[in-house]
N, C-alpha and C positions, 0 to 999 in steps of 0.2 A: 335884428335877425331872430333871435329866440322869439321873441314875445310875439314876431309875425307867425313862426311855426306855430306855436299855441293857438292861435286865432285859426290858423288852419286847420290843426287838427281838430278842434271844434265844431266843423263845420260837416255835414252831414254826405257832403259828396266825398269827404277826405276819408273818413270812415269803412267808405265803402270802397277802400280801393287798396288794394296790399301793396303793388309797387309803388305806390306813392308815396303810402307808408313805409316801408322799407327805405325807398330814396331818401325821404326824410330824418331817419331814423342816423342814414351815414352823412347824414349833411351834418347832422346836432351833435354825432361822436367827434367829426371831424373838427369842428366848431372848437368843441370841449377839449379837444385831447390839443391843438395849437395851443389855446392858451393857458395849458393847463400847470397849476403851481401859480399863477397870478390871480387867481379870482378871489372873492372876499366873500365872505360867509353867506351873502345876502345873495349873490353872485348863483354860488355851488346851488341855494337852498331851489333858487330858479329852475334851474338844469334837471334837479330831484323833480322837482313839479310835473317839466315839459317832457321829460323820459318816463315818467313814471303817466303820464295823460296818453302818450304817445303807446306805451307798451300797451295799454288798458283796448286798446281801439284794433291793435293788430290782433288775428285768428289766432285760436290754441295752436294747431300745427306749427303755423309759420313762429311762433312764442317760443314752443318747445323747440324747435329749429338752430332759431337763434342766440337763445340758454345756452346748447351743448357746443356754439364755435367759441361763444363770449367766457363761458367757464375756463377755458385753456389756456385763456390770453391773459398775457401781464401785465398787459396794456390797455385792458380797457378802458373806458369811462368809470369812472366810480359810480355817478348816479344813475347809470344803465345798470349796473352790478346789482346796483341796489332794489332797483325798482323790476330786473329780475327777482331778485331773492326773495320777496314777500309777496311775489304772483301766489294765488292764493292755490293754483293747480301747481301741484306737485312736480307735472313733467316739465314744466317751466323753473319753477324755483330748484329742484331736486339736482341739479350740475350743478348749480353755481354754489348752492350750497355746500355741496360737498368737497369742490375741487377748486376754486374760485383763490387767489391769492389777495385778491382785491377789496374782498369784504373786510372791514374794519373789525374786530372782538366784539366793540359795542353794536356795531349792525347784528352779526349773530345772537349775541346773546338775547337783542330782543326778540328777535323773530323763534329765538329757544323757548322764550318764555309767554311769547300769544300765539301760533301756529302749534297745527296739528300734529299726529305723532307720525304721520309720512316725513313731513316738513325735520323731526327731531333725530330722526332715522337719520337722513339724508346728513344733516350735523353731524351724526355720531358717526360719518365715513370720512371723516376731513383727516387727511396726514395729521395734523395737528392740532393739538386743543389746551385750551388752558384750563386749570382747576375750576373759577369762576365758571366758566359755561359747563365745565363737564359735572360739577353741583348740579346746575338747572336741567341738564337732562338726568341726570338720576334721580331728582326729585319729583318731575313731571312726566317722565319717561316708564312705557310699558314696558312687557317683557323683549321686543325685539329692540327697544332699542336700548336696554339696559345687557343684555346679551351682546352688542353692536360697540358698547362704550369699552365692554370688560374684552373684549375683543381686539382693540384698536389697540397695538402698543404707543402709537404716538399720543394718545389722550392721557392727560395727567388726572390721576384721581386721588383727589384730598383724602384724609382719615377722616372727615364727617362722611363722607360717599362711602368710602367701605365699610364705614359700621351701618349704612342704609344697603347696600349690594350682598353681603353676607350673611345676615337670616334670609335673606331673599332667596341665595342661591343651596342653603337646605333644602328650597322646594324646587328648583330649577338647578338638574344635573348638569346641562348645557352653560349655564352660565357660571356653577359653580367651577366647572373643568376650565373655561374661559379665567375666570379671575387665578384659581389656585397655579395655571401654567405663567402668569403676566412677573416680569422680574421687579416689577417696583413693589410687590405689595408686602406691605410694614409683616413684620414677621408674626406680631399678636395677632394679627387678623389669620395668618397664614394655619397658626397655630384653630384658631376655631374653625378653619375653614376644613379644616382634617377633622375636627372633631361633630360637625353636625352633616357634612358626605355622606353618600353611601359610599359602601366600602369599594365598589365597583369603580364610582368617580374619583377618589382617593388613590386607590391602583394606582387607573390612567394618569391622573397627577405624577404621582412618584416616577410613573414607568417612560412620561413623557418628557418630563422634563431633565433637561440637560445636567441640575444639581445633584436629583437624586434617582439618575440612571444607575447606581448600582448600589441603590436600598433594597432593602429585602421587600415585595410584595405582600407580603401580609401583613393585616392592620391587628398589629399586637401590643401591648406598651412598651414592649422591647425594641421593635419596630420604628413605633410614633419618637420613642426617644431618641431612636439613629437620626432618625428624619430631623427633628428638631435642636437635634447637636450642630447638622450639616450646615440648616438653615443659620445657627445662632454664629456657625465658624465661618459664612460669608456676609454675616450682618455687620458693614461698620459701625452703627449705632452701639450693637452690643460689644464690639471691641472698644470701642471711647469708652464705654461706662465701666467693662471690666478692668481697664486700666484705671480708672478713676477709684475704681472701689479699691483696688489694691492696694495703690496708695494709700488709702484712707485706714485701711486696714494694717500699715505696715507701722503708720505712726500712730496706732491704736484711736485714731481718730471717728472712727467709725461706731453710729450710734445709733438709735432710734431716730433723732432727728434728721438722717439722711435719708431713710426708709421715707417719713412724712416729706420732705419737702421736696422729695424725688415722685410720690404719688400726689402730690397737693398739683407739679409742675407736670401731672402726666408723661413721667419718664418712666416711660415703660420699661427699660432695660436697666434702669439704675435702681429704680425701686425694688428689682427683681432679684437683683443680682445682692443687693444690702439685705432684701430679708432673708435670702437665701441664705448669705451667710452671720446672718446672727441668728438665725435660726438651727445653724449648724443642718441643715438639709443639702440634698439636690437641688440642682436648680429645676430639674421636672417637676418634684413635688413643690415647689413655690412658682413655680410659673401654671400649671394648673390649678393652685388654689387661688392665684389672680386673676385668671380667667375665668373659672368654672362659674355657672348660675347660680349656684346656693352659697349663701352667703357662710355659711360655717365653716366652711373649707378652709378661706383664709383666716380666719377667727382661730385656728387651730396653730396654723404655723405661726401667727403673730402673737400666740400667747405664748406659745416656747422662745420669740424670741424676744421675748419681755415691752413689748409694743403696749400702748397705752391706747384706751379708746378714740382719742381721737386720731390717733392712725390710721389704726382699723379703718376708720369710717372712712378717711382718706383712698385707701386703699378700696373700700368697697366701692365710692364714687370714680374710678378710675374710667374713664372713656372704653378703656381698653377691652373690659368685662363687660359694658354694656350692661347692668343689672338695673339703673333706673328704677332704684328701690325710693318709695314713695318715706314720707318721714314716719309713719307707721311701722312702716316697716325697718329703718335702722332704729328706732328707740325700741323694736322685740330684740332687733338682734347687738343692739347696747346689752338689754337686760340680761341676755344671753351668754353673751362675753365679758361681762363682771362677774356672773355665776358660775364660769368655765376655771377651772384649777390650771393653774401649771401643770402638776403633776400627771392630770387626766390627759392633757393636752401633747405633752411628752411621750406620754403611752402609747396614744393613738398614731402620732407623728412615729414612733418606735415600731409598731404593729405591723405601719403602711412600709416601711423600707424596710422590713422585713420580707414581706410579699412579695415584691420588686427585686430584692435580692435573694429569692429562693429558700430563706435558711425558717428555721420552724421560730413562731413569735411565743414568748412565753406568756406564763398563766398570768402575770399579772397585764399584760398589752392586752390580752382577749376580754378580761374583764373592764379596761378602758374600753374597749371596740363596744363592749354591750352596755355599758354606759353612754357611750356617747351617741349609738343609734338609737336609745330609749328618748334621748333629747334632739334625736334631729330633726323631727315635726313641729320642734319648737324653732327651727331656725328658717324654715318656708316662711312665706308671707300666709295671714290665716282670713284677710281680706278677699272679696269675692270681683273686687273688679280688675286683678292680674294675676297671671299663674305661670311662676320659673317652670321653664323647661325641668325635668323630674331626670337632671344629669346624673352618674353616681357622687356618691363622696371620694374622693382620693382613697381613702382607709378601707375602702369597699372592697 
């Protein structure tokens, strides 16, 4: 029965005839969908063949037609689904892709990865997506349909996507407003995504979103710190780790060595929250020195909290900061951080929460503060084929 249809549609009068095509078409479902769960690999691969020979021969119209009943149904054929969904026009493939409960992850994912960016669009409208695919569209994906992925609450997005979606969406308001209202995103990203906005998209964030409907509007640090209390007091990640550190802390267990092997393990919130407090700071001021672009920032709070170079580095290497400092570049800022004093380091750390806490910093923190910006040129990269964003210093 199949391999006669094949022969038929082959043939030049079959071609030319749509309801022949069509009648064909529900003879080969009907065919497929009887014995369907009994056939064998070699069986299905036939079906793919004679659906996919058969789709090719029918008109766009009646294609696209056909797409928008067969997208809906639960029941389709599988290799009809399929041989919809890499129709190479859009108005064809575009429902099933989108709406299709039929297509397998593996079918999508390829057709994510050799089809156009209509084709990827149409993906980024599915209820549902798993990290796998929604990688390949943000890696191969333009602006609408990276605006489309950060838009969809049912698409799951990895931490390698959002450190690709987040300098992106500095340049793209739409997309940054998109990711900063989405409730899955890791709270570090959450934190840079306040920090490279403009202040307008930042607002709408705060003003839209149901967390921080009754933050104060203005982007001040006084502000950004409510904002990032709010966010850290619904993060369970950050409650496991502050109960962890406390722990640690109550049986004086707590050392340098949980600072490194909490940033070695990319735990963003345990790392955060150990140097914070062997540092005896805020958690502001240590959570923006692990984010911020220049490397000295954090070089400051982990000399006060007696952290050893190869911390540091650990910390500088965190996913989470994004700094992708080349090895030139940590062996300046090694030299720099063997060279840096406690006691400068102190000062500076002493200057900055002063600032923050409104009271006057004394003469000896001011003469840290000008020692340490006479040395901040030395903590940028002096190389010409990369350039950190020119963020402030905390102490600024």
């Amino acid at each position: 029965m199949v391999y006669s249809l094949l022969s038929e549609i082959q043939t030049a009068e079959f071609s030319g005839s749509t309801k022949r095509q069509i009648k064909a078409l529900e003879r080969l479902s009907n065919l497929f969908s009887a014995g369907s769960g009994n056939y064998s690999k070699q069986q299905i691969e036939l079906f793919d063949e004679v659906f996919k020979a058969l789709v090719e021969v029918i008109e766009l119209k009646t294609r696209a037609k056909l797409a928008g009943r067969i997208a809906v149904k639960s029941d389709a054929p599988g290799p009809l689904v399929r041989a919809l969904a890499f129709d190479d026009d859009v108005a064809v493939a575009g429902p099933v892709l989108s709406q299709s409960s039929m297509l397998a992850d593996s079918d999508i994912a390829l057709c994510a990865r050799t089809q156009g960016q209509d084709h990827l669009y149409a993906i980024a409208q599915r209820p549902v997506l798993c990290e796998a695919i929604t990688d390949i569209l943000v890696e191969r994906g333009e602006t609408t349909v990276l605006r489309a992925i950060a838009k969809n609450t049912g698409a799951r997005i990895s931490d390698q996507s959002f450190h690709v979606l987040i300098p992106r969406a500095g340049e793209d308001n739409e997309l940054a407003l998109h990711l900063g209202l989405r409730r899955d995103i890791p709270r570090h990203h959450f934190v840079r995504l306040l920090e490279i906005a403009c202040a307008e998209v930042s607002n709408r964030i705060i003003a839209e979103s149901d967390l921080f409907s009754e933050a104060a509007r203005e982007a001040t640090t006084e502000v950004a710190d409510e904002i990032n209390s709010k966010v850290r007091s619904a993060s369970s990640d950050h409650a496991k780790a502050k109960r962890k550190v406390r722990r640690l802390k109550y049986w004086k267990e707590l050392g340098e060595n949980k600072v490194h092997a909490a940033a070695r393990a990319q735990d963003f919130e345990q790392a955060l929250l150990a140097l914070a407090v062997l540092a005896r700071c805020p958690i502001e001021v240590a959570e923006r020195a692990i984010l911020s672009d220049n490397p000295g920032t954090v070089q400051i709070v982990a000399k006060v909290a007696g952290c050893t170079w190869a911390t540091v580095k650990a910390l500088l290497l965190m996913r989470a900061a994004d700094r992708r400092m080349s090895k030139m570049e940590l062996d300046r800022a090694q030299d720099n951080y063997e060279q840096l004093e406690v006691r400068t380091a102190k000062r500076v750390l002493e200057f900055y929460q002063s600032r923050r806490d409104g009271t006057k910093p004394s003469s000896s923190g001011e003469s840290a503060i000008s020692l340490s910006l006479t040395a901040k040129s030395d903590w940028l990269p002096q190389n010409g084929d990369r350039k950190l964003r020119s963020s402030p210093l905390p102490y600024q």
